[in-house]
C-alpha positions as CSV (number, residue, x, y, z in Angstrom):
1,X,-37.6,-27.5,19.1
2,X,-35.5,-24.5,19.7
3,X,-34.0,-22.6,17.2
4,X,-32.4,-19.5,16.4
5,X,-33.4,-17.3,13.4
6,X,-31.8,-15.9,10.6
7,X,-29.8,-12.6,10.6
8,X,-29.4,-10.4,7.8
9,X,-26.5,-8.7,6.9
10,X,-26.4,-5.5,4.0
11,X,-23.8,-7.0,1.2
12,X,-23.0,-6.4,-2.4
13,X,-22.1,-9.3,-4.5
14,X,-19.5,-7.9,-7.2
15,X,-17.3,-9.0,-9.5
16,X,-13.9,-7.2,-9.8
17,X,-11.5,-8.7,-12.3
18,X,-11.8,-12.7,-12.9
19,X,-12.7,-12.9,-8.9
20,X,-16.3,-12.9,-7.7
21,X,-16.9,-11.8,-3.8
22,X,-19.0,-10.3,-1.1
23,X,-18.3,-6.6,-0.3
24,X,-19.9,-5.3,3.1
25,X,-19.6,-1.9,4.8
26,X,-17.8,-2.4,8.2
27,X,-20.3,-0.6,10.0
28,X,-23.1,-3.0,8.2
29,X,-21.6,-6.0,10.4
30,X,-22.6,-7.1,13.5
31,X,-20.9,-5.3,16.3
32,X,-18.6,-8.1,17.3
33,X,-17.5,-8.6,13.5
34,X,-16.5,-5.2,13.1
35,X,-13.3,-5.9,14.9
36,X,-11.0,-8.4,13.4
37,X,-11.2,-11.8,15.5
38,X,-13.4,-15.0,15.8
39,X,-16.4,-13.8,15.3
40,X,-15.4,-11.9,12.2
41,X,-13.6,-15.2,10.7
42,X,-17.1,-17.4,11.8
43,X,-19.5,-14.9,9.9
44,X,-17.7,-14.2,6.9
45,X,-16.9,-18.5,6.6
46,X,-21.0,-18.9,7.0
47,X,-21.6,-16.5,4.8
48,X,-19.3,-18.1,2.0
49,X,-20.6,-21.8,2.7
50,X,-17.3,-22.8,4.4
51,X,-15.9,-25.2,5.5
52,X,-17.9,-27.9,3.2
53,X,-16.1,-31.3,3.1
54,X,-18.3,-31.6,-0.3
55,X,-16.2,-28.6,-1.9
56,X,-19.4,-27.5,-3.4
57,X,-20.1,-24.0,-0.9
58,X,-23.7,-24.9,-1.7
59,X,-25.2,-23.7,1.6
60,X,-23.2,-20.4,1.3
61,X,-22.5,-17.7,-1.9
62,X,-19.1,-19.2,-2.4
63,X,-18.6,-20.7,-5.9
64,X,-16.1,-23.6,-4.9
65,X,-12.9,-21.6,-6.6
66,X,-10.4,-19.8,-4.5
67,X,-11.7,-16.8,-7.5
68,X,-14.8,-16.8,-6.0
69,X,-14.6,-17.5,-2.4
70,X,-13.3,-14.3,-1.9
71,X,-14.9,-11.4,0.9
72,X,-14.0,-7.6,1.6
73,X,-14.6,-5.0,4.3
74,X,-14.3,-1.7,3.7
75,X,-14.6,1.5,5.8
76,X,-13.9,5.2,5.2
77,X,-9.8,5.7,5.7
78,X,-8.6,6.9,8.5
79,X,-5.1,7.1,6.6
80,X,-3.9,10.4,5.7
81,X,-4.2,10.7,1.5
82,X,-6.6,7.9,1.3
83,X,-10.5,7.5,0.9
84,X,-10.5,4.0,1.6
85,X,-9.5,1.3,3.9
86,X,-9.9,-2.0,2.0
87,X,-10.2,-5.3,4.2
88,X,-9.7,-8.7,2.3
89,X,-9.9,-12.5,3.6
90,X,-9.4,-15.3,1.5
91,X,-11.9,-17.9,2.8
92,X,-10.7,-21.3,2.6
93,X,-13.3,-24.2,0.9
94,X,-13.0,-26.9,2.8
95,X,-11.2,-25.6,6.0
96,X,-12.5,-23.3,8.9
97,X,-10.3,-20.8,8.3
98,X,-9.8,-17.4,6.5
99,X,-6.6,-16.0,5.3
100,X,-5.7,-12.4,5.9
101,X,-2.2,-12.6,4.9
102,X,-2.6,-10.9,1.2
103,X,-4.5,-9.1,-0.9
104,X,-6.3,-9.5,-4.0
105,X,-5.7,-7.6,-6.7
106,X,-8.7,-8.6,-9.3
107,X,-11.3,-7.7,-6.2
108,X,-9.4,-4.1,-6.3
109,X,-10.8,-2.8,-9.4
110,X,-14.5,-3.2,-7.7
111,X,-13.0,-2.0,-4.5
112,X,-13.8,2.1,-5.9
113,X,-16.5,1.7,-7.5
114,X,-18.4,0.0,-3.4
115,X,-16.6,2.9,-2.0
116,X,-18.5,5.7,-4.2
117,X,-22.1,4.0,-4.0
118,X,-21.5,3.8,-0.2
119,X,-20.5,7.4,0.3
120,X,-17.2,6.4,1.5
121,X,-14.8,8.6,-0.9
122,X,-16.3,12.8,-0.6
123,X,-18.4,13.7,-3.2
124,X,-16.3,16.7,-3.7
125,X,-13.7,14.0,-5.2
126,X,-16.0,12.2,-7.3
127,X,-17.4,14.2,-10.8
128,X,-20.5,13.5,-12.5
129,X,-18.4,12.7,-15.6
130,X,-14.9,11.4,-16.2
131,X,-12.7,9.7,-14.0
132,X,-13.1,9.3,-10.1
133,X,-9.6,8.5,-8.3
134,X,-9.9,6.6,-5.7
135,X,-7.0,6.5,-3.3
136,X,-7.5,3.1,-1.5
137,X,-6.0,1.9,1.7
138,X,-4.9,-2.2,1.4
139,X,-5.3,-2.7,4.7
140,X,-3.6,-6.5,4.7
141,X,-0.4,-5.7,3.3
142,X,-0.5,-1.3,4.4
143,X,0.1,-0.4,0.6
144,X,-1.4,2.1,-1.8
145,X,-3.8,1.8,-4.7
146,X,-5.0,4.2,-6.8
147,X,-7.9,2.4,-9.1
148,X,-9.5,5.4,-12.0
149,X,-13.0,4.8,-12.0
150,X,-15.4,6.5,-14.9
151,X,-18.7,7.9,-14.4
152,X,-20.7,9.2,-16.5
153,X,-23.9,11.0,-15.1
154,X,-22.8,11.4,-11.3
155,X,-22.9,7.5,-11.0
156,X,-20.2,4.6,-11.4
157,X,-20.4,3.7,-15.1
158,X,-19.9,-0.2,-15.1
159,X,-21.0,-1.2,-18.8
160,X,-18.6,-0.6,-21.5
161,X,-16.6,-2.4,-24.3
162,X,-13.5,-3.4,-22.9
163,X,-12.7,-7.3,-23.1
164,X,-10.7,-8.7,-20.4
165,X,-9.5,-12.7,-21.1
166,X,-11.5,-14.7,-17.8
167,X,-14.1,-12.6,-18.4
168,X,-17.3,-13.6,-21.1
169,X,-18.6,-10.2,-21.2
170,X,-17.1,-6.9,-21.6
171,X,-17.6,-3.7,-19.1
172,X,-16.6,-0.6,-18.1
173,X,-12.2,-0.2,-18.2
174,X,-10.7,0.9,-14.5
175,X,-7.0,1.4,-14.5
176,X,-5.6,-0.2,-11.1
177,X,-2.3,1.6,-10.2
178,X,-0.9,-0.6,-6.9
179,X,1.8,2.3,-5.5
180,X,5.4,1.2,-4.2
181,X,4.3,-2.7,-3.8
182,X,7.4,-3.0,-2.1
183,X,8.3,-0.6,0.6
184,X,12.0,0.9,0.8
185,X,12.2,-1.2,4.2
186,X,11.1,-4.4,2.9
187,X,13.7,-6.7,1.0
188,X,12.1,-7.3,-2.7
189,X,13.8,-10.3,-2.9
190,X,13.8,-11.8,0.4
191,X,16.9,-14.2,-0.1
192,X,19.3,-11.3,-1.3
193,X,18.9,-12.8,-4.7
194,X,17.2,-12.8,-8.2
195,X,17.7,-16.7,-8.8
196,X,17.9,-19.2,-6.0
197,X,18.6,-22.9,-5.9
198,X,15.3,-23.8,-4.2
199,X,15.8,-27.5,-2.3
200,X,12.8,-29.0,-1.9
201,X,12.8,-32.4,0.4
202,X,11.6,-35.1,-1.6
203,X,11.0,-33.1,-4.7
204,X,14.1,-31.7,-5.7
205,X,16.1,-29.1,-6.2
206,X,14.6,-25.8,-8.7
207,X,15.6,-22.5,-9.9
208,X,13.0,-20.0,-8.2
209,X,12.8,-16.3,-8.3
210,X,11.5,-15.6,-5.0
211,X,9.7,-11.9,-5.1
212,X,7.5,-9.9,-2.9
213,X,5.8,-7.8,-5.2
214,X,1.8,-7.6,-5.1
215,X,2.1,-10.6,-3.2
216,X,4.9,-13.0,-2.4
217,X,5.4,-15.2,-5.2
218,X,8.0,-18.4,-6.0
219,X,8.6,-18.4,-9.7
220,X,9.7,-21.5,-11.5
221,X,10.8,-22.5,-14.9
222,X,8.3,-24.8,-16.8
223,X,10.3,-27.4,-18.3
224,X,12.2,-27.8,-14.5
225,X,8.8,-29.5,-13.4
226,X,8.4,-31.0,-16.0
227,X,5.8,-28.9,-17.9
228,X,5.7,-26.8,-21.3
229,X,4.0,-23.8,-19.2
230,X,1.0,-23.7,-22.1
231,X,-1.4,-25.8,-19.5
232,X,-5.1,-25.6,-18.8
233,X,-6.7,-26.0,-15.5
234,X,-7.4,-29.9,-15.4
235,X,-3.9,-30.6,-17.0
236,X,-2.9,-29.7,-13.6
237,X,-6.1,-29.6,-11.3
238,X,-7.1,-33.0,-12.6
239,X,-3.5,-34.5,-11.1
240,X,-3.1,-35.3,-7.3
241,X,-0.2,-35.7,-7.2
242,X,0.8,-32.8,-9.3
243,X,-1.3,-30.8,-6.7
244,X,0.2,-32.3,-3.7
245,X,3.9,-31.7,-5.0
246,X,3.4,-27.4,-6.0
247,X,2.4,-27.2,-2.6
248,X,5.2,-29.0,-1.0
249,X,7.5,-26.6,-3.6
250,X,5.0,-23.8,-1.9
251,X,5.8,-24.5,2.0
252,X,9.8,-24.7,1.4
253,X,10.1,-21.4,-0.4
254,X,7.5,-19.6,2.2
255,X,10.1,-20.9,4.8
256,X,13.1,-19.0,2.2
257,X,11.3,-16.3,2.1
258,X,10.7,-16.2,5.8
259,X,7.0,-15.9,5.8
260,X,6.7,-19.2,8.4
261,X,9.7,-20.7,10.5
262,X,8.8,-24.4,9.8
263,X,7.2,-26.4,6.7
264,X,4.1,-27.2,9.0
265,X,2.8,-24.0,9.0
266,X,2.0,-23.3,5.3
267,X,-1.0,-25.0,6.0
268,X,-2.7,-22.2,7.8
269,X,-1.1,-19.7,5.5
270,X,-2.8,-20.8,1.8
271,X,-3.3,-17.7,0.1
272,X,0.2,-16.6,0.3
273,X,2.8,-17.4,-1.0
274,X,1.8,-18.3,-4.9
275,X,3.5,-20.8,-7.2
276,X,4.0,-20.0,-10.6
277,X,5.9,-21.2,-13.3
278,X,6.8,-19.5,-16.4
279,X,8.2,-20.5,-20.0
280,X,8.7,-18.4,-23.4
281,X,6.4,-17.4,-25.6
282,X,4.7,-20.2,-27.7
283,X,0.7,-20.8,-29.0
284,X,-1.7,-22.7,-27.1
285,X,-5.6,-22.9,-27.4
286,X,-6.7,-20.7,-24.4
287,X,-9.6,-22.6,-21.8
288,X,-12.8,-20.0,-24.1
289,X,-11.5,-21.9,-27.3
290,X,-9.5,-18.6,-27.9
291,X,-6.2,-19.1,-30.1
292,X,-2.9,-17.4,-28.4
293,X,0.2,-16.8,-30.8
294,X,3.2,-16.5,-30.3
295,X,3.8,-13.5,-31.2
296,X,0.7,-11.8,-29.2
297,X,2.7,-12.5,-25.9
298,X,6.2,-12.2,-24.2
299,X,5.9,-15.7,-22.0
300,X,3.5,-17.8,-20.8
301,X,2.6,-18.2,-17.0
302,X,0.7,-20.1,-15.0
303,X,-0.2,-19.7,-11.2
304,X,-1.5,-21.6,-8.3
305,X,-4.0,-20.1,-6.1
306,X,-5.6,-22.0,-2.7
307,X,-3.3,-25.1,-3.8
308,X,-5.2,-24.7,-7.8
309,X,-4.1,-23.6,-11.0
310,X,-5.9,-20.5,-11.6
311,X,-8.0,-20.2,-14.3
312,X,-6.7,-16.9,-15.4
313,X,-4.2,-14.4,-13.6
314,X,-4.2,-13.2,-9.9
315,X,-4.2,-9.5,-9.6
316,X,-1.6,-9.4,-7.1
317,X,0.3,-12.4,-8.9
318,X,0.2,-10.1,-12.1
319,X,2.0,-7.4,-10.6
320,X,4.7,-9.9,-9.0
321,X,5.2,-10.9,-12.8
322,X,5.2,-7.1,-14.1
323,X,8.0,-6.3,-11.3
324,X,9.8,-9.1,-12.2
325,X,9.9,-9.2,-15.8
326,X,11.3,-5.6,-15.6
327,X,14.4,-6.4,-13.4
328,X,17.1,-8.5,-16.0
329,X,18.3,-11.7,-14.8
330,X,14.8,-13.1,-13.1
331,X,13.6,-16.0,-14.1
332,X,10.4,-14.1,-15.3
333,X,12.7,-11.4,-17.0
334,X,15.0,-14.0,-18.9
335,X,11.4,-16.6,-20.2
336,X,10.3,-12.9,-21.5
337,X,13.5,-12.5,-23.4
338,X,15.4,-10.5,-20.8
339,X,16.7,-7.0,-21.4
340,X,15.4,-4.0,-19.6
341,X,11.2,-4.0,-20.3
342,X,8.5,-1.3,-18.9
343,X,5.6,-3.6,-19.8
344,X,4.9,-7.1,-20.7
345,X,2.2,-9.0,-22.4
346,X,1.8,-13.0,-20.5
347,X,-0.3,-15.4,-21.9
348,X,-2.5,-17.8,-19.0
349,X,-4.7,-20.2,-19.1
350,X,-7.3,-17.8,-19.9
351,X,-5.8,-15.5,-22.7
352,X,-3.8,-12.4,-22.3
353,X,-3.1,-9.8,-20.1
354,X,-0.6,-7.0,-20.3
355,X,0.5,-5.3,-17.0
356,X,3.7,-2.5,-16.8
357,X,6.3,-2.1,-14.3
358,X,8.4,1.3,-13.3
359,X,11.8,-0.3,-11.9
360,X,14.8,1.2,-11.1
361,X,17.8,0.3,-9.5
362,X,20.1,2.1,-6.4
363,X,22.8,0.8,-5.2
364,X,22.5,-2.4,-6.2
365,X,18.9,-2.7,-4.6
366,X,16.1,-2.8,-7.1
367,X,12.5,-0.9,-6.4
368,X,9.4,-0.4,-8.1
369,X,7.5,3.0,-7.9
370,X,4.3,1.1,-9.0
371,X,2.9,-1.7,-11.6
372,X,-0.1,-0.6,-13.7
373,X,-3.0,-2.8,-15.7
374,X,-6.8,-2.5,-16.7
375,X,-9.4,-4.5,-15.0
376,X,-13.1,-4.5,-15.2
377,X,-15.7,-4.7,-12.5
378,X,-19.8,-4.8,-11.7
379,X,-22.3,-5.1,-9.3
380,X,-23.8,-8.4,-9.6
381,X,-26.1,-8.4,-6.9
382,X,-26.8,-6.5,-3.9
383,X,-29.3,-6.2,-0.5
384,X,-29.3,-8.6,2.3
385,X,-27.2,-11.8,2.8
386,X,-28.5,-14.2,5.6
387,X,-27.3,-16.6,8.4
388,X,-28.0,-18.4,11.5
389,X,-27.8,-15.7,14.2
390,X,-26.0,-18.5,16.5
391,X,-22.9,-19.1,13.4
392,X,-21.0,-16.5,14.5
């Protein structure tokens, strides 16, 4: 019987933040994958193990999260100021499809350390000990990054003690400094507002801060849907219906926001935009068995992610909540405590994370010059992935 053989592709599996992914060099990809298109979209889904009806990616090196089917292309930058270009697509489980309408912020803090083993940032720009700057490109959503990688020795240093809640083992700290996540030309809040009266057919109607900050996010309040806003995954991952109504609450606000014309269309649009819903501080037993006080955190949020509550904190979704907690009246500013606030410390399912905002405001318009936190990252693996040379 016929058959074709197996291709092999160079690829990298890292981990940046609490995200797992596959990192390849765009000139490591077939010809017809390094443009964007079908054939890129086919690859990258057979790489991952996707679609699988079973949810499992077990013929793939997805690991049946939306935190782990993750993949990234990069390529030097052609973008003046930049070293970088940085490519992501959120590849869906259980649907032939991959999303390219966000970014992710976790896979960032890997996203310097590929580019200096690849020889894609000049060595002149890289020392043998210290910190390596690494001006990066987001490619999806045209925005800047700067992520501070160390080295020690001329290469990336990835061990080290820093702990990071999502994470079992500590590494190496890189600073992630995502530049201007809102352009001067683009409307922050997308409905002219800091608190909407979101109606949702069938649902009901909620208080939402809409925001596009990182990526676009619909904040709720907690104790609107019915929740305390201290929840684990399977409180809310174990509940269909739960499930089925955040993403009806998901669709309406990307139609608010203007992101799709029509409810129908959030379908093919997953990774963005996020739910999340956010409450005051108060304890809770964190998913590792780690106690969270009170008075170790500002608020509590929780996010969806690929229609799941996320087990710790997006990236992206982080800086939405460090933008907003620093603008007074948002519904993320006021569960904080409101007031004026440069940083904030959020508790997830996960543990803690602490993330700072520079906001000002002109004219009535509010803008951020850029949202700062500490992430981790590490090769996990790296050589050849394979696939059917006819998948693609």
């Amino acid at each position: 019987m016929a058959h074709v053989p197996q291709i092999k592709i160079p690829a990298t599996y890292m981990r940046g933040g609490t995200s797992k992914g596959m990192f390849f060099s765009l000139t490591d990809l077939p010809e017809s994958a390094q443009v964007a298109g079908e054939a890129r979209d086919n690859l990258l889904l057979r790489v991952i193990g996707s679609p699988d009806p079973y949810g499992k990616q077990t013929d793939g090196m997805g690991g049946a999260t939306s935190s782990t089917s993750k993949t990234v292309i990069l390529s030097k930058s052609n973008e003046p100021g930049h070293d970088v270009d940085y490519l992501f697509g959120q590849v869906s489980i259980d649907k032939p499809f991959v999303d390219w309408s966000g970014n992710c912020g976790n896979l960032t803090a890997a996203v310097g350390a590929f580019a200096i083993s690849k020889g894609l940032v000049d060595a002149d720009r890289i020392p043998d000990n210290g910190i390596a700057t690494v001006r990066i490109w987001q490619a999806n959503i045209k925005k800047t990054i700067v992520a501070q990688v160390p080295m020690t020795d001329g290469e990336v240093q990835e061990t080290g003690d820093f702990e990071l809640d999502g994470v079992t083992f500590p590494a190496a700290e890189v600073q992630v400094e995502f530049m201007s996540p809102v352009d001067a030309s683009e409307a922050m809040f997308p409905t002219g507002n800091l608190v909407d009266d979101l109606e949702v057919a069938g649902v009901g109607t909620f208080k939402a801060t809409m925001i596009n900050a990182g990526i676009p996010t619909v904040f709720l309040n907690a104790a609107d849907i019915g929740y305390t806003g201290t929840e684990l995954q399977e409180a809310i991952n174990g509940d269909p219906a739960a499930l089925e109504r955040f993403e009806t609450i998901r669709a309406h606000g990307a139609v608010a926001m203007g992101l799709i014309e029509k409810i129908e269309e959030a379908a093919a649009r997953q990774h963005t935009p996020k739910v999340a819903f956010v409450s005051g501080a108060a304890e809770y037993t964190s998913s590792s068995g780690k106690e969270i006080k009170s008075d170790d955190i500002d608020l509590n949020v929780r996010a969806l992610s690929m229609g799941k509550l996320h087990h710790a904190m997006m990236g992206t979704a982080a800086v939405a909540i460090g933008t907003a907690s620093a603008i007074p009246g948002t519904l993320v500013n006021l569960a904080a405590g409101g007031g004026d606030r440069e940083a904030v410390t959020f508790g997830h399912p996960s543990g803690t994370l602490k993330v700072g905002a520079e906001a000002s405001q002109e004219g009535g318009d509010w803008t951020v010059n850029k949202v700062v936190m500490s992430r981790s990252a590490r090769v996990l693996m790296e050589g050849w992935v394979r696939i059917p040379g006819d998948s693609f």
